[in-house]
Backbone as CSV, one residue per row, in Angstrom:
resi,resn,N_x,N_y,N_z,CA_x,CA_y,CA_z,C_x,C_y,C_z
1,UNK,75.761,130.398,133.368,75.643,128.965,133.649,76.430,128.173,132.609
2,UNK,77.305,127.450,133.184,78.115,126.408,132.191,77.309,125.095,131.647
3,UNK,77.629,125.329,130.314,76.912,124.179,129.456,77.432,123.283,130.132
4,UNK,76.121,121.566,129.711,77.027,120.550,130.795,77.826,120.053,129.489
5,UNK,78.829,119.009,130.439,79.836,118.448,129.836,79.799,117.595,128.547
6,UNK,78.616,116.986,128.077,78.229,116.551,126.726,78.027,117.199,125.596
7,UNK,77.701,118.480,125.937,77.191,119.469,125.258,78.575,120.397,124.817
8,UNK,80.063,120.236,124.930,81.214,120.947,124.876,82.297,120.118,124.336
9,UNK,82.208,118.678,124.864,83.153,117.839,124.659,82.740,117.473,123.197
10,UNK,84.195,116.814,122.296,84.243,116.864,121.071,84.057,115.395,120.899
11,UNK,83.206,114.808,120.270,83.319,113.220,119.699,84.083,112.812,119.573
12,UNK,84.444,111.602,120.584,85.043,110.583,120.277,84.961,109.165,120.315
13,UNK,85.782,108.095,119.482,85.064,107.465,119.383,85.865,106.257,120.331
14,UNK,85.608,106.538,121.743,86.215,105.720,122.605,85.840,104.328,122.076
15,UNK,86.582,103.245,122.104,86.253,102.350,120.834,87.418,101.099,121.373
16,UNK,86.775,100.184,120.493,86.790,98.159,120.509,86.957,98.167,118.902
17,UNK,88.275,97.748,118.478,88.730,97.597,117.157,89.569,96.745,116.855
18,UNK,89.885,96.160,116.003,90.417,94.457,115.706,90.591,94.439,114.322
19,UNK,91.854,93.562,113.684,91.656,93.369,112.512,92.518,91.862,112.407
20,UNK,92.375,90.648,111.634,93.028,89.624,111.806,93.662,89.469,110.422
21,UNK,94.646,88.637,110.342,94.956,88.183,109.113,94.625,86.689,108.993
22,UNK,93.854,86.312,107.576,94.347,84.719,108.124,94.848,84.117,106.369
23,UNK,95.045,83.014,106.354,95.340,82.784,104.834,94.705,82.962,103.858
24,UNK,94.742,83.946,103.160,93.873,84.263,101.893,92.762,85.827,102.239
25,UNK,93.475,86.289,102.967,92.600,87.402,103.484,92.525,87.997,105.041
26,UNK,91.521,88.983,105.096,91.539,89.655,106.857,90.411,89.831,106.978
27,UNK,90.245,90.176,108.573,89.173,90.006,109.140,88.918,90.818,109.847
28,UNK,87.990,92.467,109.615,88.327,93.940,110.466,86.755,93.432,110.906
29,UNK,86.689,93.959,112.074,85.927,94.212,113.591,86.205,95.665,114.135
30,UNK,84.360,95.887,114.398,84.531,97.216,115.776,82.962,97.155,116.292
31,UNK,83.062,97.907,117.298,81.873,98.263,118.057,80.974,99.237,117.408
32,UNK,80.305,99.973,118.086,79.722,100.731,117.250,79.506,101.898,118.272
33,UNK,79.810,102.036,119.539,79.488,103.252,120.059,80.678,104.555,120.211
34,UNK,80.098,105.478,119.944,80.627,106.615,119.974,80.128,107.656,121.076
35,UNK,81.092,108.152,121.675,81.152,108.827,122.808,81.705,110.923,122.682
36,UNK,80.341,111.416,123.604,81.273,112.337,123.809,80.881,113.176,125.336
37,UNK,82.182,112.684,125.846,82.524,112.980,127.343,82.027,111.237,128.194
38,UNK,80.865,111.758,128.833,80.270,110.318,129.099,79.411,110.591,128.496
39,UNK,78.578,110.970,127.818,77.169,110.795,126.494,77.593,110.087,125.821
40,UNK,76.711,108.815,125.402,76.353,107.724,124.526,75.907,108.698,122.874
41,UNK,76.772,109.666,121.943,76.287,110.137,120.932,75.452,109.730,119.596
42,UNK,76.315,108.402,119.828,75.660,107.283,118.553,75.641,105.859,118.978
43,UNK,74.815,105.169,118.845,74.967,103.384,119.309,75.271,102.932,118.379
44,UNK,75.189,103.166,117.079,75.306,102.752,115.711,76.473,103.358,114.864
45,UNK,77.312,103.440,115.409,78.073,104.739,114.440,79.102,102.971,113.966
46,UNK,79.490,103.287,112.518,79.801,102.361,111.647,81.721,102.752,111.590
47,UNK,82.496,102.442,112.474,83.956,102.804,112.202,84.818,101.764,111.424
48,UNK,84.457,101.350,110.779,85.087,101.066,109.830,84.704,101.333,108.196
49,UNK,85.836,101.819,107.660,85.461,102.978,106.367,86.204,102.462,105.517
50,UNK,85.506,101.938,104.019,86.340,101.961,102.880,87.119,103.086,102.219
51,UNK,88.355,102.406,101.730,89.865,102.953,101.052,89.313,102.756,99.810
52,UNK,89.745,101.660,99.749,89.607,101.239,98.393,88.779,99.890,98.414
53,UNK,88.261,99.320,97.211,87.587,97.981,96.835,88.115,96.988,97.827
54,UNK,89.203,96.970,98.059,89.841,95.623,98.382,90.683,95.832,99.865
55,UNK,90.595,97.538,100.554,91.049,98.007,101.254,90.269,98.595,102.166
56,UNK,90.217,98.304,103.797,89.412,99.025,104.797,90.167,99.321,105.697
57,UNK,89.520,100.197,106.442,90.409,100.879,107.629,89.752,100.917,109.256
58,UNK,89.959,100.631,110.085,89.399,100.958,111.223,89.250,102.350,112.418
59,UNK,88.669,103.155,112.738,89.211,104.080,113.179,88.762,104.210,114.523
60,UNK,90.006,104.931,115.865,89.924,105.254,116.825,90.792,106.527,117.219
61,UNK,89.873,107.119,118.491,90.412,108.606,118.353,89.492,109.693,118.389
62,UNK,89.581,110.498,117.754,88.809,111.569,117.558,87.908,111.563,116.124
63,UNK,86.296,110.764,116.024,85.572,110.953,115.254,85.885,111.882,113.905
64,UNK,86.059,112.997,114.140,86.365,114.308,113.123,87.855,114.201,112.456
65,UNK,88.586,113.499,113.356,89.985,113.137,112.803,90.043,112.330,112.291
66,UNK,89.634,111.215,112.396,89.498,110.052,111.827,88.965,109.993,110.170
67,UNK,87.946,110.430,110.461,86.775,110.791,109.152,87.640,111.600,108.043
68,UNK,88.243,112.736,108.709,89.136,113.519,107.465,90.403,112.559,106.923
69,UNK,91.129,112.282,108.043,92.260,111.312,107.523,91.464,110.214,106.666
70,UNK,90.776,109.425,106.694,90.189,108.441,105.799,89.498,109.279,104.112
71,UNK,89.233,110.551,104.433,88.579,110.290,102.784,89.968,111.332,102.223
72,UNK,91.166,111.800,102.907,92.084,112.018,102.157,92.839,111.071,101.677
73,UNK,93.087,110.216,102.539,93.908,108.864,102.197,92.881,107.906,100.690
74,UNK,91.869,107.694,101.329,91.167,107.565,100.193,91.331,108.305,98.650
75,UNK,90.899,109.712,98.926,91.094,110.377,97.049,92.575,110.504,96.777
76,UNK,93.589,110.188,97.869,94.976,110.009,97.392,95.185,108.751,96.699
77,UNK,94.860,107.723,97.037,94.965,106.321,96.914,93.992,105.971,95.273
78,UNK,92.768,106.578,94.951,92.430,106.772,94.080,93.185,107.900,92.732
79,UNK,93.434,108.814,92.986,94.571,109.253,92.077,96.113,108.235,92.010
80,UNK,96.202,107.545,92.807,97.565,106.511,92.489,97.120,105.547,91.270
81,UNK,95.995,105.168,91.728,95.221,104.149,91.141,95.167,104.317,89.690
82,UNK,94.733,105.761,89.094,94.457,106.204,88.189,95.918,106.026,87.552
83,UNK,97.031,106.762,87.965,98.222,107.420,87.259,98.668,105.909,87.135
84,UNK,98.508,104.620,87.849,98.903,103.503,87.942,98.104,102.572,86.980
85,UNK,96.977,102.561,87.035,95.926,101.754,86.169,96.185,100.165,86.437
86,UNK,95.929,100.707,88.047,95.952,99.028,88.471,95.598,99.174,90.015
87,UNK,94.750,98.307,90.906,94.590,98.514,92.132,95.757,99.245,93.136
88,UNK,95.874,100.038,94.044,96.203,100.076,94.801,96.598,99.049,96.187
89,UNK,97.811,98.618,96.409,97.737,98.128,97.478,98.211,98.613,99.113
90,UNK,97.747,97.103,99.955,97.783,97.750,101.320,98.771,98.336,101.705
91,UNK,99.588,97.931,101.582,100.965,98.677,102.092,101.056,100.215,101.530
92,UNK,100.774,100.576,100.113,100.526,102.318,99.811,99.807,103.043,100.642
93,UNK,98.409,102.203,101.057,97.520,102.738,101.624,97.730,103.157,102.972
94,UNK,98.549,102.600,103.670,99.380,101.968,105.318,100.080,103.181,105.611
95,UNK,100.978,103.201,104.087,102.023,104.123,104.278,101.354,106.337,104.285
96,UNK,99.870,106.217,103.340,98.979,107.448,103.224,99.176,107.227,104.380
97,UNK,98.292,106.652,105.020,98.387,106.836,106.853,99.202,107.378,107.442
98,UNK,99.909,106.497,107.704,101.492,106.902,108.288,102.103,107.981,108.146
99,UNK,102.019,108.737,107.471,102.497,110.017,106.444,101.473,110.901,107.384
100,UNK,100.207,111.510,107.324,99.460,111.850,107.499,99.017,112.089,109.228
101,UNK,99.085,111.049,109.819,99.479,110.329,111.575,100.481,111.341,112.096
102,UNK,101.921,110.968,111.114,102.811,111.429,111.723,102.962,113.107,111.576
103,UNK,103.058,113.251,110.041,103.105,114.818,110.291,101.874,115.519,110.633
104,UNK,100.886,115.193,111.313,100.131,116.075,112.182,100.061,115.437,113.561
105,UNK,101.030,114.633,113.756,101.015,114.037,115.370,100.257,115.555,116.532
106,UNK,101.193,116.139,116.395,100.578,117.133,117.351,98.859,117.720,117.358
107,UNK,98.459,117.680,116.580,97.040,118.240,116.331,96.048,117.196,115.922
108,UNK,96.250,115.995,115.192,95.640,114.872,115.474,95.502,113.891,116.564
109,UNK,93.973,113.502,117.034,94.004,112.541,117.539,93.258,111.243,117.345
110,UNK,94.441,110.123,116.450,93.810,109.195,115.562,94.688,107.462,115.927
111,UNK,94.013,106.793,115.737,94.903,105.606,116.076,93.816,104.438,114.728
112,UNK,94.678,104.382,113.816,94.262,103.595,112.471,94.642,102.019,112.613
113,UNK,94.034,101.423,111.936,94.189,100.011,111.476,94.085,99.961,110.237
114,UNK,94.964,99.354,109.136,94.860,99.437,107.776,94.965,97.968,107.644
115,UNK,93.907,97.457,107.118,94.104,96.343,106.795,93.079,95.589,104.950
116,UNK,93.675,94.555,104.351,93.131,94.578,102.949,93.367,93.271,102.749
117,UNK,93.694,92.862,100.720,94.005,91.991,100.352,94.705,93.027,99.154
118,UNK,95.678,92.234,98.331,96.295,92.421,96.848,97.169,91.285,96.787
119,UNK,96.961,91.748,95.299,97.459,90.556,94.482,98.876,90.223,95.099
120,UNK,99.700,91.157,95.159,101.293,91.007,95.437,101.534,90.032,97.274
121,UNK,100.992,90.584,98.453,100.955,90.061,99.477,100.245,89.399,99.803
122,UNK,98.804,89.428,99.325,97.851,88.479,99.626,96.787,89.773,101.166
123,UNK,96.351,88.949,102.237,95.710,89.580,103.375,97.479,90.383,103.696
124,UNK,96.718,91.395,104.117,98.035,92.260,105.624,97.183,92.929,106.744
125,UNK,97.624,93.121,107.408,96.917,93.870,108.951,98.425,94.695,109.181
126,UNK,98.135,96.123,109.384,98.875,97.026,109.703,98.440,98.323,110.649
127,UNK,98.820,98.766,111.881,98.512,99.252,112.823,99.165,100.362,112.890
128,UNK,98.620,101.535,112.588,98.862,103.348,113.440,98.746,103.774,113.966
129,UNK,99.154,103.412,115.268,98.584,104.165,117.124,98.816,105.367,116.457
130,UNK,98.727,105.931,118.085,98.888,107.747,117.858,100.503,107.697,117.718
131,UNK,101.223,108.754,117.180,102.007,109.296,117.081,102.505,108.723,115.524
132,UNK,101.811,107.879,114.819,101.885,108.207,113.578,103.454,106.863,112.969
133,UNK,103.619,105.980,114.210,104.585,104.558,113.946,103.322,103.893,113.377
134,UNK,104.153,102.793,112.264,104.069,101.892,111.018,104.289,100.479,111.721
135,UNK,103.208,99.697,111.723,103.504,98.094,112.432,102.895,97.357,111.353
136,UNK,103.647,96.394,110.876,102.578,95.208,110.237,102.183,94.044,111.219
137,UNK,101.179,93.440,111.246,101.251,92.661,112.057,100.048,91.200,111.793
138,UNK,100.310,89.988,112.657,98.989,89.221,112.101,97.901,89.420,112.609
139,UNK,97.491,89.944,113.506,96.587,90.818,114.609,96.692,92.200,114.999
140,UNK,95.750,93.022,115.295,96.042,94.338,116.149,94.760,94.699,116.334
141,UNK,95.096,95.095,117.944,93.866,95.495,118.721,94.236,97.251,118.854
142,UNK,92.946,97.971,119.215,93.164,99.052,119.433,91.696,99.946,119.882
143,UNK,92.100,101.082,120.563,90.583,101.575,121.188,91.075,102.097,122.512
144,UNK,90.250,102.128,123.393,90.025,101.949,124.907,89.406,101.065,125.355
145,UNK,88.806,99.910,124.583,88.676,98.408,124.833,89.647,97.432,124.397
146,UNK,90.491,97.918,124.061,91.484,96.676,123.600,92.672,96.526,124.835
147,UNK,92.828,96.914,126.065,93.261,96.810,127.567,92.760,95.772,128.062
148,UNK,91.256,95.842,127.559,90.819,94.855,128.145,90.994,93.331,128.150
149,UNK,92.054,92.993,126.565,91.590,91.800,125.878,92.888,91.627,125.322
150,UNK,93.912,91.844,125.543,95.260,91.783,125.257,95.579,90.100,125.749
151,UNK,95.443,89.878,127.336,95.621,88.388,127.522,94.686,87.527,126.693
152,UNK,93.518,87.840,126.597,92.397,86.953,125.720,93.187,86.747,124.382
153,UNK,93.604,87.769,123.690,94.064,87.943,122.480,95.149,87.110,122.309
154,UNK,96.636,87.072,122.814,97.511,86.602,122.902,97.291,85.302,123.367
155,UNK,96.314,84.436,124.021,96.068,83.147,123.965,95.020,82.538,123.018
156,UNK,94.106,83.064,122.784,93.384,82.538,121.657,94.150,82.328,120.308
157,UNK,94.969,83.738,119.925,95.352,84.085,118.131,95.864,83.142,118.593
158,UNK,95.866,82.141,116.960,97.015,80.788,116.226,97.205,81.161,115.130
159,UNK,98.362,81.043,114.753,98.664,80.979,113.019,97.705,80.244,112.080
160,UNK,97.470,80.352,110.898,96.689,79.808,110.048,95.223,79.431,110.489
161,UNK,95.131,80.166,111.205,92.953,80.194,111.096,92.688,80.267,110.153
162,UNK,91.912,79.579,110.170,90.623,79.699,108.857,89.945,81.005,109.107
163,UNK,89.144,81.131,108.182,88.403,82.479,107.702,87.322,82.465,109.026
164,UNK,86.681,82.010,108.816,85.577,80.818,109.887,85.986,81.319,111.321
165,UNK,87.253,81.119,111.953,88.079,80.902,113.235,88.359,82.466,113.484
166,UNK,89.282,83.519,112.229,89.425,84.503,112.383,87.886,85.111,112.718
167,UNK,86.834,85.182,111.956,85.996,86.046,112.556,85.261,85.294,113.899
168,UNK,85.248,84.236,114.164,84.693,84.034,115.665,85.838,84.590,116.785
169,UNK,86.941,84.449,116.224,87.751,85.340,117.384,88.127,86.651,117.413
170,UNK,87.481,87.446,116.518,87.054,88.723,116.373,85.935,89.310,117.060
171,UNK,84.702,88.395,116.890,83.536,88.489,117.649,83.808,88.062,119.280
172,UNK,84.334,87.009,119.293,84.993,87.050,121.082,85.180,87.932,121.710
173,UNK,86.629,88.375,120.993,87.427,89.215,121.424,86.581,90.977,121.591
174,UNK,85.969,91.279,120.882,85.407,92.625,120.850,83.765,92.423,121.962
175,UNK,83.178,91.000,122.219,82.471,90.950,123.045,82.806,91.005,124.413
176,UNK,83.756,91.072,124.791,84.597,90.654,125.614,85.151,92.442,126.454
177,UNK,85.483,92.903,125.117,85.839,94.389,125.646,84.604,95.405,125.921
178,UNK,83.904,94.984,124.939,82.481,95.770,125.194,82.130,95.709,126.441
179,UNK,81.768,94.062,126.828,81.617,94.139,128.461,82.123,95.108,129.253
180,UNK,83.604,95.047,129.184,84.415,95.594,130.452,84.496,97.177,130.510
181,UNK,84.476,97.729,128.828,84.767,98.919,128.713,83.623,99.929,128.328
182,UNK,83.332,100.874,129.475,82.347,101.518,129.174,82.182,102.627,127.846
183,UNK,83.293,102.887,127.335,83.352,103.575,126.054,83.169,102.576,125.085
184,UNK,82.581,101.497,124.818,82.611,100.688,124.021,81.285,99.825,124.314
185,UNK,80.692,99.375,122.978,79.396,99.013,122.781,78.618,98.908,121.642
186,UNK,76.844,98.620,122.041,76.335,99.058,121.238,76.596,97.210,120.223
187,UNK,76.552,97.485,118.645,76.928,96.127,118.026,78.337,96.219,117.156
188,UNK,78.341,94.487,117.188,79.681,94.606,116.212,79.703,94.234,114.955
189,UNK,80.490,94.993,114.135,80.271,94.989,112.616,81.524,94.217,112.094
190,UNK,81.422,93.282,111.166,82.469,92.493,110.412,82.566,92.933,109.459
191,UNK,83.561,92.903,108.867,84.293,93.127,107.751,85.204,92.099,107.112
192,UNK,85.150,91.314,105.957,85.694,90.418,105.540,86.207,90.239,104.269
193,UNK,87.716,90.586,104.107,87.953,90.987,102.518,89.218,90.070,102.271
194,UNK,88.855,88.765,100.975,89.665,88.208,100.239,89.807,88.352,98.811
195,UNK,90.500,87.732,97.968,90.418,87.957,96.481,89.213,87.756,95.795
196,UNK,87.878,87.235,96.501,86.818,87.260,95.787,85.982,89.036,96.010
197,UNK,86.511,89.268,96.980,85.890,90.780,97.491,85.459,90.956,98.856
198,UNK,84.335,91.178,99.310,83.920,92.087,100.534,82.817,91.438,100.842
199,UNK,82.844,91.084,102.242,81.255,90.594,102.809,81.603,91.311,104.157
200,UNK,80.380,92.214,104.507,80.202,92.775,105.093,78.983,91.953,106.400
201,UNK,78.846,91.904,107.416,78.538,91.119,108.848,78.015,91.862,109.893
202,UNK,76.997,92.294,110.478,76.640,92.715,111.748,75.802,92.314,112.521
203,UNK,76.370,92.378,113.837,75.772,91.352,114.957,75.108,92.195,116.344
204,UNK,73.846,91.753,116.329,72.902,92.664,117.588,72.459,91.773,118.320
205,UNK,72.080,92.179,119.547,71.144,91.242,120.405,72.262,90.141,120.802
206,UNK,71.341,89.267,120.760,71.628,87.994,121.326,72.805,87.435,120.490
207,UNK,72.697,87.891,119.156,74.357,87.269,118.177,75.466,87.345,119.046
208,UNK,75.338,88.751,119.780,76.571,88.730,120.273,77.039,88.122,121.355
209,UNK,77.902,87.486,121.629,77.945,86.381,122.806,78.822,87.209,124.112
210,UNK,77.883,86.322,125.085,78.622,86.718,126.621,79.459,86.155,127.348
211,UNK,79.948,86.222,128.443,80.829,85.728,128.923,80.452,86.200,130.489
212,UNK,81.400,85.691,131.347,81.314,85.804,132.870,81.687,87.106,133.030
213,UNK,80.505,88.021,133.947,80.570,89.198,133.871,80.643,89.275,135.771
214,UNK,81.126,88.750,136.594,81.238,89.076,137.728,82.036,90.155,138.659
């Protein structure tokens, strides 16, 4: 008798992921459900993972891939740190990625968001679909909910949001995909990092807002 299909298939974290830039900092967003096959594995699973102090990452893809690429990039980024004796910034951290993405394209399956603050650039948002290409950008969506929200996205984002503006259109935007996309759910977690540091945000129930679901 064949095991059923939940019971074989490998975690993933079919996924609603976002990161904004706005002046003086960024603004990372995700869902929280994790999938394997159609089983609901975790409602709570937390995908977004600290780099460094001043550096977070978002992850979509394969749970187990994800997780390893983040705490190598991590104790790499911490030995820079050291031999450097000075923070690490986003763009080093972008580039661990990238490095890592690409030369295991074939056997990984990972799609990153690197996004931070440092002294030298200030906020950046930088995006690693699969195959392991380098984007900077002032926005980037990514998942199997971010199909959903590409037109939403591209008419809402404006240049120079406030801090305030970036995370309500983070929370939109990822309420929005949750709806539509059944790999995606569960609550959404904020992430908010400028030169003062890290405030961390999560929204259940009723926080999270709806929209016309017809």
């Amino acid at each position: 008798m064949e095991a059923p299909e939940w019971m074989t298939r490998a975690h993933a974290l079919g996924t609603s992921i976002m990161a904004v830039q706005f002046n003086g900092g960024v603004v990372l967003g995700a869902d929280s459900r994790t999938s394997t096959g159609s089983y609901v594995a975790n409602r709570v699973t937390d995908k977004i993972a600290e780099v460094s102090s001043h550096i977070y990452c978002c992850r979509s893809g394969s749970a187990a891939d994800t997780q390893a690429i983040t705490g190598i990039v991590k104790y790499e980024l911490e030995m820079l740190e050291m031999e450097l004796g000075q923070p690490g910034e986003v763009t080093q951290a972008a580039h661990m990625f990238r490095k890592m993405c690409f030369d295991y394209r074939e056997q990984l399956s990972a799609g990153i968001i690197v996004a931070g603050w440092d002294k030298r650039n200030g906020g950046q948002v930088y995006c690693i679909p699969l195959g392991g290409m380098l984007v900077r950008q002032p926005f980037s969506i990514g998942g199997s909910g971010s199909t959903y929200i590409y037109g939403y996205c591209d008419s809402a984002f404006k240049e120079g949001m406030t801090r305030d503006e970036c995370e309500q259109f983070v929370v939109n935007a990822l309420s929005l995909a949750m709806s539509r996309d059944g790999s995606s759910g569960g609550i959404i977690r904020l992430v908010t990092i400028d030169e003062s540091g890290v405030a961390r945000r999560t929204l259940t129930g009723k926080e999270i807002p709806t929209f016309y679901e017809g």
